[in-house]
Backbone bond lengths (Angstrom), bond angles and torsions (degrees), N, CA, C in turn:
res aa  C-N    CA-C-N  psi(-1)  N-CA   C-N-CA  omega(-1)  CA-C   N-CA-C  phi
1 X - - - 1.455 - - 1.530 109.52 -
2 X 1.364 113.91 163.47 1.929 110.82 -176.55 1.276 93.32 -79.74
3 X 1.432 146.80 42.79 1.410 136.09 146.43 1.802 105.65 -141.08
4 X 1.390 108.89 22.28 1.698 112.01 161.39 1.444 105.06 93.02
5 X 1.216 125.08 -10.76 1.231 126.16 -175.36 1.793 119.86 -71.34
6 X 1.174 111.81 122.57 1.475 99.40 173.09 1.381 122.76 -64.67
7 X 1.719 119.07 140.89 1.619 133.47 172.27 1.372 98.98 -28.28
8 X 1.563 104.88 140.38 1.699 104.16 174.80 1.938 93.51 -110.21
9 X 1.387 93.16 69.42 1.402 82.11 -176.86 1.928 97.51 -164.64
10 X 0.960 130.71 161.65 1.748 117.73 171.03 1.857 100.56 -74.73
11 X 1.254 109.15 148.65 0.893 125.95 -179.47 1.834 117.22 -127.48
12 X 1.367 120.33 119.84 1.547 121.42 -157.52 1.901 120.41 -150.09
13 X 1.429 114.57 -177.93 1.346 107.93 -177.65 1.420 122.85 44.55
14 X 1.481 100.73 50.93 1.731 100.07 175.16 1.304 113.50 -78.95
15 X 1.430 113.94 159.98 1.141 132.80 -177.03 1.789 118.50 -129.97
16 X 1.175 112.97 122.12 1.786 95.59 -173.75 1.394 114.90 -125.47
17 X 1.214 102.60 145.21 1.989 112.75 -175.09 1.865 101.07 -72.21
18 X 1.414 89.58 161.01 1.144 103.78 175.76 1.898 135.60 -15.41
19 X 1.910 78.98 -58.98 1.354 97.97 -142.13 1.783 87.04 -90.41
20 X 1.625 105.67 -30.92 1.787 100.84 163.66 1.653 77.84 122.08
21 X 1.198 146.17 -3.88 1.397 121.76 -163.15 1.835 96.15 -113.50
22 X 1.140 123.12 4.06 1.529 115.56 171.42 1.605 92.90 -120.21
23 X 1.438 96.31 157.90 1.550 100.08 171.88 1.943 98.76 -162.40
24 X 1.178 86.58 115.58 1.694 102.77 168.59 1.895 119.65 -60.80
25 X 1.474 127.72 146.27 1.397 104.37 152.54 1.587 93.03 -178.58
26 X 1.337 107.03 -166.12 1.341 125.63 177.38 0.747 125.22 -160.65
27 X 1.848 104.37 145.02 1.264 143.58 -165.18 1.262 112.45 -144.59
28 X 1.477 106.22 153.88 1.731 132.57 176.16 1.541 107.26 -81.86
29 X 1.903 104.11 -15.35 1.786 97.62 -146.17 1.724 105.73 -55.31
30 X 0.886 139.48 -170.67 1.169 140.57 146.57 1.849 140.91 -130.51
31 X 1.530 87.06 27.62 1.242 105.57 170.91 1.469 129.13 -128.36
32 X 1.519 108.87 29.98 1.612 124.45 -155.40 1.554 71.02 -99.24
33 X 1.544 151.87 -60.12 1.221 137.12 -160.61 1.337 118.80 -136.93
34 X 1.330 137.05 156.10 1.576 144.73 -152.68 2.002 92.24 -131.59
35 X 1.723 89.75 120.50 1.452 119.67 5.61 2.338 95.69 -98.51
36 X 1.553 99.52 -165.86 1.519 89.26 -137.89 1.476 90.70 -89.39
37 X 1.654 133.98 -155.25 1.263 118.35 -145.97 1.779 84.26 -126.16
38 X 1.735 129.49 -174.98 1.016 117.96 -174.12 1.825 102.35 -122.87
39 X 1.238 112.04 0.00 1.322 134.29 154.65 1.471 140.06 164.34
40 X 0.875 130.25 -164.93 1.878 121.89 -147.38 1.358 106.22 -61.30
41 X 1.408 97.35 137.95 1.580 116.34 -167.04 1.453 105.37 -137.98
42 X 1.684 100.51 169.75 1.330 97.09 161.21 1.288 126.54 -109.86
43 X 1.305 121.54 135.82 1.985 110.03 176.48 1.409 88.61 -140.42
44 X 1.763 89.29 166.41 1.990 126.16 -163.01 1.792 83.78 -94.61
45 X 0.827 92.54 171.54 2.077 115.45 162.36 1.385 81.62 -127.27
46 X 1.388 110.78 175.16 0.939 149.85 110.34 1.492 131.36 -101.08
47 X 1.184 125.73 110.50 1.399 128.69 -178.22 1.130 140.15 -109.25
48 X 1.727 99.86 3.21 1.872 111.98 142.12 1.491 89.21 87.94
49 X 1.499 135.68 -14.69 1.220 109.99 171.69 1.436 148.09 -60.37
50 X 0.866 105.34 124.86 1.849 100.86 -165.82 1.838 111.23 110.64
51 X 0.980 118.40 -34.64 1.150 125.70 151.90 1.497 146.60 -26.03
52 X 1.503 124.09 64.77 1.185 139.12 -172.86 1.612 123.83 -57.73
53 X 1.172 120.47 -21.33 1.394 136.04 169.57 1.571 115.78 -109.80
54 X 1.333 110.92 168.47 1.449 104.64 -170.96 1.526 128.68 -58.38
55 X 1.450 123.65 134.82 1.740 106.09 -157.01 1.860 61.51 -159.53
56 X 1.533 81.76 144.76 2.096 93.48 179.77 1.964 71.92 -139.20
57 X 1.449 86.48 136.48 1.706 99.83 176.99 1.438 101.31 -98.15
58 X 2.011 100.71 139.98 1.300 129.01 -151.01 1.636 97.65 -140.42
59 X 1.552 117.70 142.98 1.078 122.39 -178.60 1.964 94.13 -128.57
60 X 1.581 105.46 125.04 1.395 116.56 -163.51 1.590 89.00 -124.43
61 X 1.488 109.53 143.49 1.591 138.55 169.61 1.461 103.34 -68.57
62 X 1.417 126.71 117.61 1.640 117.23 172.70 1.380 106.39 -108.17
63 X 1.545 125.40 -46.94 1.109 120.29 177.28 1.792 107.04 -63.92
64 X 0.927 102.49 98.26 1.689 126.59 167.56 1.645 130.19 -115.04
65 X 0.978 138.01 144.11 1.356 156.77 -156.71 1.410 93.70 -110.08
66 X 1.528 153.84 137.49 1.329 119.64 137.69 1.460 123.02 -92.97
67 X 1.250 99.25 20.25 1.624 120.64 -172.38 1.937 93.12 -94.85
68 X 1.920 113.14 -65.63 1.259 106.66 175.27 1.770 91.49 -137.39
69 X 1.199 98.84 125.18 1.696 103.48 -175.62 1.488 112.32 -71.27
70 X 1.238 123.21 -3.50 1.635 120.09 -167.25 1.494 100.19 -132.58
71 X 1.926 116.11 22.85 1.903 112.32 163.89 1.278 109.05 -55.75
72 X 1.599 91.54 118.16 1.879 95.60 163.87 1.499 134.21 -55.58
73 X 1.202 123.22 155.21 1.769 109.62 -178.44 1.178 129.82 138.87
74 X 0.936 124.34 -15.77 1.601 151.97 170.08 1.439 121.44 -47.68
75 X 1.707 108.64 99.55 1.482 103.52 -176.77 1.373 114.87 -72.34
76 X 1.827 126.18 172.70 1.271 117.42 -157.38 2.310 95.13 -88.70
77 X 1.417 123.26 40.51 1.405 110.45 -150.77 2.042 83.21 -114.07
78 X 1.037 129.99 146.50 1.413 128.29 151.84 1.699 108.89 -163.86
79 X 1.633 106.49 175.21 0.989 101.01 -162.33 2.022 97.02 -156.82
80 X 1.238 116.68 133.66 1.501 115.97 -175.33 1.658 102.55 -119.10
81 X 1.308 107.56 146.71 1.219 123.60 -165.76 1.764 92.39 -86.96
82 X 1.380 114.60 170.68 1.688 121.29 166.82 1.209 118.93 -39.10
83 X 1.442 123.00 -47.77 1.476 102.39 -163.05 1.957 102.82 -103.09
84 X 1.376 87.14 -9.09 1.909 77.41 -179.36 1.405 101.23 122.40
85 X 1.717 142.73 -13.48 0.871 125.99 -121.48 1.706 82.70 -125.72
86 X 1.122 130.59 -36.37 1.763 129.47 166.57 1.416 112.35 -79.98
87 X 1.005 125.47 162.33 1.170 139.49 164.12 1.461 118.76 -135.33
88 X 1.114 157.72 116.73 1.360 150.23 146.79 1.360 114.07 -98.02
89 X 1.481 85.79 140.69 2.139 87.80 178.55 1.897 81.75 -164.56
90 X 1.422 97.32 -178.95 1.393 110.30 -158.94 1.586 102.76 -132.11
91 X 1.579 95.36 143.67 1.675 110.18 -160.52 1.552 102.47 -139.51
92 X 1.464 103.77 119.03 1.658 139.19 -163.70 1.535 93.86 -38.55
93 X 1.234 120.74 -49.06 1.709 133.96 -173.88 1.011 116.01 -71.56
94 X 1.774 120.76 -60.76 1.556 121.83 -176.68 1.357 107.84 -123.85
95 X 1.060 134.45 45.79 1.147 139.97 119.27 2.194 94.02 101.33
96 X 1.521 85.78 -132.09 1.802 84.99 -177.88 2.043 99.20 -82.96
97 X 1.436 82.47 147.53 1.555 106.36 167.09 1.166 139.21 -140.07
98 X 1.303 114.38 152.00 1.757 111.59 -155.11 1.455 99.18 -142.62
99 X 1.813 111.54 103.84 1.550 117.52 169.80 1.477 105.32 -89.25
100 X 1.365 110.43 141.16 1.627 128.66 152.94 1.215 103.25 -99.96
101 X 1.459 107.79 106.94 1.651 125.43 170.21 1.278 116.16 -79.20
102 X 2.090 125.36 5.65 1.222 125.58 -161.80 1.312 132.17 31.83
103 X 1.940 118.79 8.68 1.366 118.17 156.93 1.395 120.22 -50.64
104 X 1.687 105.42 124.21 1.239 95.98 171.55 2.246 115.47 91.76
105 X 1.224 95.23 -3.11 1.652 107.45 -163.87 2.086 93.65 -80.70
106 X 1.210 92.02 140.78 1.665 101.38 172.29 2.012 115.63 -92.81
107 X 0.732 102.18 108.41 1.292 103.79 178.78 2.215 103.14 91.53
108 X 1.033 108.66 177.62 1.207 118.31 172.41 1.645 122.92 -40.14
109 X 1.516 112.61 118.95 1.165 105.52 157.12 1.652 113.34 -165.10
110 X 1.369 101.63 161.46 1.798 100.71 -170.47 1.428 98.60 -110.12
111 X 1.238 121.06 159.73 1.970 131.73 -161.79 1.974 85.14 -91.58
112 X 1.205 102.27 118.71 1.631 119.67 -179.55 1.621 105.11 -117.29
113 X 1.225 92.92 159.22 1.713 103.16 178.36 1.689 95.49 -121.49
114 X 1.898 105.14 125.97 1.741 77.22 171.49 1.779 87.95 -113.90
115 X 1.183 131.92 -177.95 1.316 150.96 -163.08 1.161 114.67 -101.90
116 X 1.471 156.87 83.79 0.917 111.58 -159.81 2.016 105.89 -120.76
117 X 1.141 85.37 4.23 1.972 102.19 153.17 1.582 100.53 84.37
118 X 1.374 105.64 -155.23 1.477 108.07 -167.36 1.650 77.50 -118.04
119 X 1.696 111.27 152.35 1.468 119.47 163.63 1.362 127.47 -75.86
120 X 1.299 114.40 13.24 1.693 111.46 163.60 1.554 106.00 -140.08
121 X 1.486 99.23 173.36 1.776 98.66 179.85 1.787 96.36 -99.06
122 X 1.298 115.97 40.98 1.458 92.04 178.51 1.721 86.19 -122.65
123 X 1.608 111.28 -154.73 1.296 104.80 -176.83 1.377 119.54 -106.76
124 X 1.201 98.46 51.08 1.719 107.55 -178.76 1.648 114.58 -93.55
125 X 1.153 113.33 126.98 1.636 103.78 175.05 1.656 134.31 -96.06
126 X 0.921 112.38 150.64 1.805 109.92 -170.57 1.326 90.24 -97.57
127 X 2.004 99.54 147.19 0.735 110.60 150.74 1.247 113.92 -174.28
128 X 2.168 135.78 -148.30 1.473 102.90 -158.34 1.458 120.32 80.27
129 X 1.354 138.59 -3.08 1.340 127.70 -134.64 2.538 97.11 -87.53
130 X 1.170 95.37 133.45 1.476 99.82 170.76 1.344 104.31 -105.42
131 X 1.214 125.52 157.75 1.472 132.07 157.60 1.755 136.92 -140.25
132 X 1.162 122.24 165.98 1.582 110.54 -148.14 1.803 84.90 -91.66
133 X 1.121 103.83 175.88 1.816 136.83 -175.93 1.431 84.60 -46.14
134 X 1.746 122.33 -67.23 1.445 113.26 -171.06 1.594 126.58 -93.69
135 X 0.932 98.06 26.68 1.263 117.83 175.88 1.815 118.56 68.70
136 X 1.609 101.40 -11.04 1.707 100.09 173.82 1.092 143.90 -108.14
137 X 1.675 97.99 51.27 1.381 127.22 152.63 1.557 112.83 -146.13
138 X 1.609 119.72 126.85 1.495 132.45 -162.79 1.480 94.27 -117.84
139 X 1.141 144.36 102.35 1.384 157.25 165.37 2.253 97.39 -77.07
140 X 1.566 97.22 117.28 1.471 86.40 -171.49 1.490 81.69 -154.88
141 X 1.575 111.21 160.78 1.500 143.56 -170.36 1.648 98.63 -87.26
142 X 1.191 126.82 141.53 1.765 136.76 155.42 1.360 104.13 -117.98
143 X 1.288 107.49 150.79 1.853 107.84 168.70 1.807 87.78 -164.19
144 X 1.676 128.01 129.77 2.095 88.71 -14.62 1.509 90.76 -110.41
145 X 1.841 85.89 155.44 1.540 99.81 164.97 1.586 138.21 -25.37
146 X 1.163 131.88 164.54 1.390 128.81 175.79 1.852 108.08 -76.41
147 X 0.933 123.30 115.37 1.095 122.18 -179.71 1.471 126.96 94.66
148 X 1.761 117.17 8.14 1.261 115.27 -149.06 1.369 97.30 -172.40
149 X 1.402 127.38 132.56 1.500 128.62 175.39 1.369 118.36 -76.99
150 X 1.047 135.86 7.82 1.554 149.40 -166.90 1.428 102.42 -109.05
151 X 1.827 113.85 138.07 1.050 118.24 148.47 1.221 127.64 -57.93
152 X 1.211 105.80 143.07 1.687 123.07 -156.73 1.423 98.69 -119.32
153 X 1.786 126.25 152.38 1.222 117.62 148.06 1.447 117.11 -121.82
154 X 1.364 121.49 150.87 1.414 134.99 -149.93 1.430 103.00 -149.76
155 X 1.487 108.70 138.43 1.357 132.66 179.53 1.343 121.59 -112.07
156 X 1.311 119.20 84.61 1.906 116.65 158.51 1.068 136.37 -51.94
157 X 1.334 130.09 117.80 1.191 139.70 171.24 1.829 123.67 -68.03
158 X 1.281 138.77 73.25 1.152 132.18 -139.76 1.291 126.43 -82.33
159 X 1.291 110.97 -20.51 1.553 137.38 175.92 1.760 104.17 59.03
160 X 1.313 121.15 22.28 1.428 112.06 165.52 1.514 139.78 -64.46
161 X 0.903 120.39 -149.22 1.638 107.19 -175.19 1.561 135.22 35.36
162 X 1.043 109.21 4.07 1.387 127.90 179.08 1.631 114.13 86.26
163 X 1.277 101.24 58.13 1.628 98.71 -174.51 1.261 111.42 -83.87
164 X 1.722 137.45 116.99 1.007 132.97 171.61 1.417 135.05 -47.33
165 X 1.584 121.04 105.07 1.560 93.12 176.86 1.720 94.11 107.20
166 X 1.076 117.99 -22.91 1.621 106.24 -167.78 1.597 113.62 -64.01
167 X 1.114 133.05 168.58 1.542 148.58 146.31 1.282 137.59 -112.14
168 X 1.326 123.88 83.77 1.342 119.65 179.85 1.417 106.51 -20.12
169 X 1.182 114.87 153.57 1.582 118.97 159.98 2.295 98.12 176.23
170 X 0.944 82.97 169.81 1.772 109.77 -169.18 1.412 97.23 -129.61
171 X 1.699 125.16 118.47 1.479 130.35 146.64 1.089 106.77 -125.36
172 X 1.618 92.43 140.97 1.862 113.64 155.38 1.347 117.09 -40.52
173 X 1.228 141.08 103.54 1.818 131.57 152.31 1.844 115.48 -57.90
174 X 1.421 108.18 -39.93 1.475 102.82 -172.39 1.514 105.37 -81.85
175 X 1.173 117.98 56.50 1.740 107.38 158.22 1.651 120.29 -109.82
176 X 1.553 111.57 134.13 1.342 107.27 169.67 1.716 110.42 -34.19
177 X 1.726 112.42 164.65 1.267 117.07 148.47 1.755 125.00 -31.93
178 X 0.941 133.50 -42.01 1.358 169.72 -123.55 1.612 102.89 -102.65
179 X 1.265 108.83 -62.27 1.461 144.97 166.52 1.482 105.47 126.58
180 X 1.272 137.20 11.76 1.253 142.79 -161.64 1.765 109.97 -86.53
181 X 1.017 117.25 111.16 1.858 110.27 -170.36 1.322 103.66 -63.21
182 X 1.557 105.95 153.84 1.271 110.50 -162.07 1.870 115.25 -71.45
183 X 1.640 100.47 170.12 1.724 95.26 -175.83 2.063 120.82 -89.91
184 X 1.316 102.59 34.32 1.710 100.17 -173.57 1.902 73.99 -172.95
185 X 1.531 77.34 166.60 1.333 117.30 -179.23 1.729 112.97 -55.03
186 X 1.127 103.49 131.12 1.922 88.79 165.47 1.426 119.20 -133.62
187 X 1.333 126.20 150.97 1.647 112.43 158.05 2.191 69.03 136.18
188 X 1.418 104.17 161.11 1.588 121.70 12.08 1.679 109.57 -78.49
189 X 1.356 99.21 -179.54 1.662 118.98 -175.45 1.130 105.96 -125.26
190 X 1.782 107.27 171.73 1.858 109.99 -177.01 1.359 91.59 -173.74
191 X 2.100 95.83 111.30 1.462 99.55 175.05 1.453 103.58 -89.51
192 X 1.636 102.06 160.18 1.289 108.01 165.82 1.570 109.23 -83.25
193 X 1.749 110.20 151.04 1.115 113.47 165.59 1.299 140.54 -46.73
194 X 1.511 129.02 -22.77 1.388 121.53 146.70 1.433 122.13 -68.61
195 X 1.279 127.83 -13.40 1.564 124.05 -164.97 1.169 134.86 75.56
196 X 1.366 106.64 6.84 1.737 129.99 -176.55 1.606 92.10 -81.14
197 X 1.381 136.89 -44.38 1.440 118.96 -140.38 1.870 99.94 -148.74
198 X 1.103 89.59 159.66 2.014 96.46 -163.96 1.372 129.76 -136.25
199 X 0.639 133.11 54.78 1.817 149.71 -169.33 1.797 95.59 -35.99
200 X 1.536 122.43 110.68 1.315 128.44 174.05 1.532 106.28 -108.66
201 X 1.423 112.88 137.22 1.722 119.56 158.06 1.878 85.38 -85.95
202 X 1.408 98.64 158.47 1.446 107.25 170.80 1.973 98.37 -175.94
203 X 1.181 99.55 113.50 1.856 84.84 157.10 1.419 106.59 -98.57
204 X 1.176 142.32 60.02 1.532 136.69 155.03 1.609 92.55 -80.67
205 X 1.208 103.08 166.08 1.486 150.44 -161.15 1.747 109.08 -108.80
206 X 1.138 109.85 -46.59 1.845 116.83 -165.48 1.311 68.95 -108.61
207 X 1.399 170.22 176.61 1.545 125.75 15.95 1.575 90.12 -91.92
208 X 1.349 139.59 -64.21 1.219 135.41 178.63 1.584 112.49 -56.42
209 X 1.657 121.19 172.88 1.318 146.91 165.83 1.780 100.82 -74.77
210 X 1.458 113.91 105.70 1.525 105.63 176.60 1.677 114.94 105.23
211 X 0.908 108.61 -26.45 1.317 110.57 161.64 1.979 102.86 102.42
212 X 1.121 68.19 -155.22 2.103 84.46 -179.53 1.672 102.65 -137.70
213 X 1.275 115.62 28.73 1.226 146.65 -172.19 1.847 100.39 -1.56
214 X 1.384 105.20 49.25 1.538 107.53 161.27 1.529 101.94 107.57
215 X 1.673 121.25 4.72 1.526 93.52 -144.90 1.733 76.99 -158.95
216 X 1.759 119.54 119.06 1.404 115.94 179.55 1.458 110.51 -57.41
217 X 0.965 115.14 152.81 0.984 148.16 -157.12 1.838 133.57 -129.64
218 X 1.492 131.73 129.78 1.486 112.01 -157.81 1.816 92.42 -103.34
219 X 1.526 107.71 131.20 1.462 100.74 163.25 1.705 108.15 -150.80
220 X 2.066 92.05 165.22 1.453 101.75 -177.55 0.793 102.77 -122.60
């Protein structure tokens, strides 16, 4: 709490930056920030490690509304980019989300929420979500897929940090050659820190040649 006190609440699902001195997670408590929250959320620490000059460790609210900063809904899933400065985690209402905390930002910038929704139009929710070093690529779980009763895994393209030229966009990873989404459940997943490459659990049958001969299976 901003007066040293520990959360009067369990606190879980951490997540940690690169360098080890931010760490994402969630909690119900309601005394980690003023004034306090109305239930489980996600917030950053800062925990000053590594820190050679003066740094007083601070625990900040990320899942925010700027409509109402304390909407309830917040699943227990998040995820922090390398330097500390994104956050993604997933919210019962709008699906996956992605804060820029401007830690760490060069030149001007204000802490934004972008949206980046659930990956189908039905009522399935994402979540699970990993993300790359710069935060603009979010590797995250759907269930169920568009077209398909199986958890799906899906990759956002986020275009943050000021990437020139970028395009938001959302693709399926679990589709056969074919384009057909796969026949069983898949995930969990694990992006790599550049965002080039994706480690999938999956027991489907079609996405590979030969199957998963009964038994999930790890692929990239």
């Amino acid at each position: 709490t901003p007066t040293g006190v520990a959360g009067d609440f369990n606190s879980e699902a951490p997540a940690i930056s690169g360098s080890g001195r931010y760490i994402s997670f969630e909690s119900p408590a309601d005394n980690l920030v003023v004034p306090g929250t109305l239930s489980s959320n996600i917030f950053l620490r800062d925990t000053c490690a590594g820190v050679s000059g003066n740094c007083t460790p601070a625990t900040t609210l990320v899942s925010q509304s700027p409509a109402n900063p304390f909407t309830p809904g917040v699943l227990t899933n998040s995820a922090i980019s390398g330097t500390g400065r994104f956050v993604a985690y997933v919210s019962a209402s709008t699906g996956l989300q992605l804060r820029d905390t401007c830690i760490g930002a060069v030149g001007a910038c204000t802490p934004s929420l972008v949206s980046l929704g659930n990956a189908t139009t039905t009522a399935g929710l994402s979540s699970e979500p990993s993300i790359s070093a710069d935060g603009s690529v979010v590797l995250f779980l759907s269930q169920p897929p568009l077209n398909s009763g199986y958890t799906g895994v899906y990759v956002a393209t986020t275009c943050v940090g000021g990437l020139v030229g970028c395009t938001r966009s959302t693709l399926q990873l679990t589709l056969t050659s074919t384009g057909n989404p796969a026949d069983f459940n898949s995930g969990p997943s694990a992006l790599a820190p550049d965002g080039h490459s994706a480690a999938i659990g999956s027991g489907a049958e079609n996405l590979v040649p030969g199957g998963s001969n009964g038994k999930s299976q790890i692929l990239t």
